[in-house]
N, C-alpha and C positions, 0 to 999 in steps of 0.2 A: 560488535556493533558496526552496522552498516556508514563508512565516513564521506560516499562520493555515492553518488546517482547518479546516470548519463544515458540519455532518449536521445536518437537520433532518425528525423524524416518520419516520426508519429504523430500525427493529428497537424497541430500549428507548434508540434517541436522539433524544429528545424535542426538541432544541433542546441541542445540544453546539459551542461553538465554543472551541477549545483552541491554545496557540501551538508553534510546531514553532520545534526548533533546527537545529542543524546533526548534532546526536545526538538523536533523544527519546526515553526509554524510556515506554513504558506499563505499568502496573502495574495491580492491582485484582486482589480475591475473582474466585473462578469466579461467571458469570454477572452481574459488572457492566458488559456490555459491550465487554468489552477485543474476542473478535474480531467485533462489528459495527461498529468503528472502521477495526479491518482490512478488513473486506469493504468499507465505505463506501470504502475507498483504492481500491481495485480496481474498484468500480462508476466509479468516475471517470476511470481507466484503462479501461476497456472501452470508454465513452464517448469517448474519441480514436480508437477501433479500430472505432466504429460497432457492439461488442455491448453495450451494457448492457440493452436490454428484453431481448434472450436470456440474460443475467445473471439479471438479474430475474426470469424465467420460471423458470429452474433453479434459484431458491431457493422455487418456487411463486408465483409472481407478487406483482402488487402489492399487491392485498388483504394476502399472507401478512408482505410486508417492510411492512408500515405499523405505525407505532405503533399497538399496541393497547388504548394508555389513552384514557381520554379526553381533552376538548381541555382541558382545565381542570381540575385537584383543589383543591379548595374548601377554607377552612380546618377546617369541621367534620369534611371528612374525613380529613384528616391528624389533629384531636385525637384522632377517633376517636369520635366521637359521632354517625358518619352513614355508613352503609354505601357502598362506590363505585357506583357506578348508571350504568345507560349513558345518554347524552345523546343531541338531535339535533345534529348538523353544523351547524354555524354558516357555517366557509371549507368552499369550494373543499377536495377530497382534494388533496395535495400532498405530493411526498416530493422535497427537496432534498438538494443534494452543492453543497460547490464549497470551492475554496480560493483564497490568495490570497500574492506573494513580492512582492519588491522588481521583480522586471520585469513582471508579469502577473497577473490573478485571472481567474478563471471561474467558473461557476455555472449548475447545470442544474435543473432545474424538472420533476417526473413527474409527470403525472394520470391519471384516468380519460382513454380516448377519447369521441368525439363519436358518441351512437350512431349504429350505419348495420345499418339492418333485413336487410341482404345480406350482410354481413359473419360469418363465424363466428369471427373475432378481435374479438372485443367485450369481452374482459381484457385483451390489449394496452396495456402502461401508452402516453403520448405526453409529448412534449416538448413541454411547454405555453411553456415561456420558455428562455430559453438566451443569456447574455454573459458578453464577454472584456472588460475592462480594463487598461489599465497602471496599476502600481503596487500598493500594498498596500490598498487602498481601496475598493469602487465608489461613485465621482462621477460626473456626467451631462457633466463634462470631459472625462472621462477612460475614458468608455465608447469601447472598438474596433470589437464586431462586436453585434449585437442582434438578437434574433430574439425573435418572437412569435408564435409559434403558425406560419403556413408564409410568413411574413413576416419577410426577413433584410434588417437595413440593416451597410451596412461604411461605415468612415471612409475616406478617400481622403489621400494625402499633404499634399493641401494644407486640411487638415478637413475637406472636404463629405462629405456620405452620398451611397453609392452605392446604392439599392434594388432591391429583387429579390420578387418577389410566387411563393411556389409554388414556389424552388428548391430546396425540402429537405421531402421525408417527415415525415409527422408523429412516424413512428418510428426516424426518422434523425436523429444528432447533426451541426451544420453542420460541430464540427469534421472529424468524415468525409467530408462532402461540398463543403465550399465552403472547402478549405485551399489557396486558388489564388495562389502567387509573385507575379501582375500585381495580381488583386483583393482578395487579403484575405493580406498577406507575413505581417505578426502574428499571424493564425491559424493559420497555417503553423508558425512557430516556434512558437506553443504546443502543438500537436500535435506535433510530433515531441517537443517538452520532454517532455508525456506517456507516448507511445508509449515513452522510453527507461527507467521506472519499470519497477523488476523487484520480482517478489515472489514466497519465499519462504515454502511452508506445508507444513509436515509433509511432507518429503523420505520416501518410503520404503526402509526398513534391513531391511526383513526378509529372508529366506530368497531369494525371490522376486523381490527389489529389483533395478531395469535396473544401478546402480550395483555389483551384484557379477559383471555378467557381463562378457567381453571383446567390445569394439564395434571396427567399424572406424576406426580415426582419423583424424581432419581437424585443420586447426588450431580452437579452438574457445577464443574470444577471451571467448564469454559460457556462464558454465554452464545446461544447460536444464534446465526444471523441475523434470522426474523423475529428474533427476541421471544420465542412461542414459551420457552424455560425460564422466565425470569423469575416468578417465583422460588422456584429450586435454584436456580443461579444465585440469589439471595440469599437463602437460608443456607445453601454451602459456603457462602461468604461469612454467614453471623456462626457456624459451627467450626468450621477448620480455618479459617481466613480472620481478615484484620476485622472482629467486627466493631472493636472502636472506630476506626475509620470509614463503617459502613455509618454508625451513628451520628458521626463527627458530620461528613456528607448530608446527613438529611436533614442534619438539625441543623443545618450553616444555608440550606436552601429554603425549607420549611420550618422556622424556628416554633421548638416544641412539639414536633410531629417525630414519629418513630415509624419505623417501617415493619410489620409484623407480616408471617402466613401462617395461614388456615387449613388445616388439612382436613376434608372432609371427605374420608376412610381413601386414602390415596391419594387423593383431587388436591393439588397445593392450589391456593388461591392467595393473591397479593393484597393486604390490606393495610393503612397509611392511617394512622391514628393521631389525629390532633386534637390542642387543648380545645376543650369547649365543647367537643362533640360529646354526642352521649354513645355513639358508635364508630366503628373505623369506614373509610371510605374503600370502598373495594375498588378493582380495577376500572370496573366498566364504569366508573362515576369520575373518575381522575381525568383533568384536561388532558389535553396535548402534550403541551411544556411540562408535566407533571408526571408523565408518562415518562415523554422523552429521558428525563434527566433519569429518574429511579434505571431503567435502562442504562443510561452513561455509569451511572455508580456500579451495575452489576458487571459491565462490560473492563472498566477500569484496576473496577478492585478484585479480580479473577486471583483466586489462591494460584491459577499454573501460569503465570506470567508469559509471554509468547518472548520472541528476540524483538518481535517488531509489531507495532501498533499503530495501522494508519485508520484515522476519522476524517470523512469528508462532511463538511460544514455540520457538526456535534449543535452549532445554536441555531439549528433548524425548528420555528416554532415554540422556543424558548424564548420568553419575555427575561426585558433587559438587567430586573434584579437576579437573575438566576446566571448570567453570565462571568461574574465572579466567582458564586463558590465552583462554578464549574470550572475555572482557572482552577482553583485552590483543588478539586479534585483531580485534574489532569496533572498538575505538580508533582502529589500526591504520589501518582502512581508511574511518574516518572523517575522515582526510588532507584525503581525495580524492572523498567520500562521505555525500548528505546519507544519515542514516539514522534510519531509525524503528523500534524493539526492542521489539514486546509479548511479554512477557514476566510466569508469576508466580512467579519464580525471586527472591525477596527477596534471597539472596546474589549472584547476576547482577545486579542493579540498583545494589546498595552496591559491587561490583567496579566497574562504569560510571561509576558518580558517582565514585568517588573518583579515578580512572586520567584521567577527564575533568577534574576539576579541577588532575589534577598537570599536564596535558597544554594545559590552560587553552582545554580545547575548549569549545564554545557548547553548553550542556547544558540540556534541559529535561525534567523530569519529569512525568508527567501519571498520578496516581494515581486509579482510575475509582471510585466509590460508585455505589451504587442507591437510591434512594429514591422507594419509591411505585410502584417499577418504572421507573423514569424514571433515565435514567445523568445522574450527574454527574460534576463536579470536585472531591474533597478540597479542601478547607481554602477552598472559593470561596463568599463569600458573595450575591455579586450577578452582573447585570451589569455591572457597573462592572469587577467582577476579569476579562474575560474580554478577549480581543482585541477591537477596533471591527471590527467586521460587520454591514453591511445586504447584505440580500436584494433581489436585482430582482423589483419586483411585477407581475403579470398587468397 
């Protein structure tokens, strides 16, 4: 389980290091950074998968994802007696990610490239640093894999380093490339730990949405992104999965309604059967909210559980009776499930906390402020309140 998260000089997070539970919701006004916390998850995720500079690129590159304050606000600028002014560069550009559990940390390092007069990638961010450690910590004990620049050292079972000069791109994460069973087992298992991180953003319900048409069915153990499999997502939930808890979930949203599919000669199709009707309601007839959630149930109660489950704002579109059992499902599936809830659903958050406290689950809250353009933590006055984090330096 992932226990510390730490962004630094991404978006408007200036330097954010926050502690993750086994639930965490996030909270915060529009614009205090709730989804550059989310995207920061997923740039680290990419990073296992070898795309985060194409990440980065598709948010306008590095220039665009860098904090745009400067490096320092002075006291007279905060009283207000001195306008913000731009500075020169003191460090090195630098845009960090990394986090840190009881089995593992890591931490990746972004820069400019090294010019090269031939090259027409010359925004291209690079991988200036990049390690893995065990534990919750980084110590120079406790360091696994280390790379600098295209210089990767690994520890060997019996602690020596094993070195490698030039095995890895400058625009290649080592997790990508150097996650070898013989040479590096620990990187290994940290990547796939990664790679099994799902994440959830604005499912689409509209008219148009994959999730109201009939697909062909396979068993389909994990729901995909665009929800296009929900049917088959379901019915491998009601066959090998909790389907008490599939039914528990619909009937605690839609009391008296069951969630059935249709197979017509391949074609699953999703149909929602409640009291009174003399027929079930197919997809394409289901509101928004109605959509959305059967989604969140398929998405939650996955028979192959991931390490890590983040959902950015899940009561998008959801009317506000639907917002409790949807607490009661994300509980649920917090069993089995670390999860991270950005959320500005203030009734969604007090249904969590309270359900989590009856349920005496590991509950952390992380309510986001802005100040100065710069995200913080509510109620944090220093570093002293934050988790213990060091950065690996160039």
């Amino acid at each position: 389980m992932i226990s510390t998260l730490a962004v630094e000089n991404y978006r408007s997070l200036r330097r954010l290091v926050v502690p993750l539970g086994r639930l965490t919701v996030v909270t915060g006004a529009n614009g205090t950074g709730k989804s550059s916390l989310y995207r920061s998850l997923r740039l680290l995720a990419d990073s296992a998968r070898g795309g985060a500079v194409a990440a980065l690129a598709r948010e306008g590159g590095l220039a665009s994802t860098l904090w745009a304050g400067p490096e320092k606000t002075g006291r007279a600028v905060r009283e207000g007696r001195h306008p913000v002014q731009g500075t020169v560069r003191t460090g090195p550009v630098s845009l960090r990610l990394g986090f840190a559990g009881d089995e593992f940390g890591y931490a990746v390092d972004f820069g400019h490239p090294s010019p090269a007069p031939d090259s027409l990638f010359g925004l291209d961010p690079e991988i200036k640093r990049e390690c893995t450690w065990s534990g919750p910590v980084l110590r120079p004990a406790a360091m696994l894999c280390d790379r600098s620049g295209p210089a990767v050292r690994t520890r060997a079972a019996d602690g020596s380093w094993h070195r490698t000069q030039g095995a890895v791109r400058p625009y290649d994460s080592m997790l990508s490339e150097l996650a070898d069973p013989q040479l590096a087992p620990d990187l290994l298992a940290l990547r796939e730990q990664i790679r099994s991180w799902r994440f959830y953003d604005h499912v689409r319900t509209d008219a148009g949405a994959p999730a109201r048409s009939a697909r062909i069915g396979t068993r389909t153990p994990v729901l995909s992104h665009d929800g296009s499999d929900l049917p088959a997502a379901l019915q491998t939930i009601r066959e090998i999965g909790d389907h008490d808890a599939l039914d528990t979930a619909v009937d605690a949203a839609f009391p008296g309604s069951r969630v059935t599919v249709a197979d017509h000669g391949g074609r699953f199709e999703l149909e929602l059967r409640q009291h009174g009707l003399l027929r079930p309601l197919g997809a394409a007839e289901l509101s928004d909210g109605t959509l959305r959630y059967l989604l969140w149930v398929a998405a939650l109660l996955t028979p192959r559980p991931p390490t890590l489950l983040v959902l950015n704002e899940p009561e998008t579109s959801l009317h506000p009776d639907l917002l409790r059992p949807l607490a009661e499902l994300i509980l649920t599936a917090g069993a089995n499930i670390q999860l991270v809830v950005v959320t500005h659903a203030g009734p969604l958050a007090e249904a969590l906390g309270r359900g989590a406290r009856d349920r005496r689950l590991d509950l952390r809250t992380v309510e986001l402020i802005k100040d100065f353009g710069e995200t913080g933590v509510a109620g944090r006055e220093g570093p002293l309140d934050e988790p213990l984090w060091y950065w690996p330096k160039r």
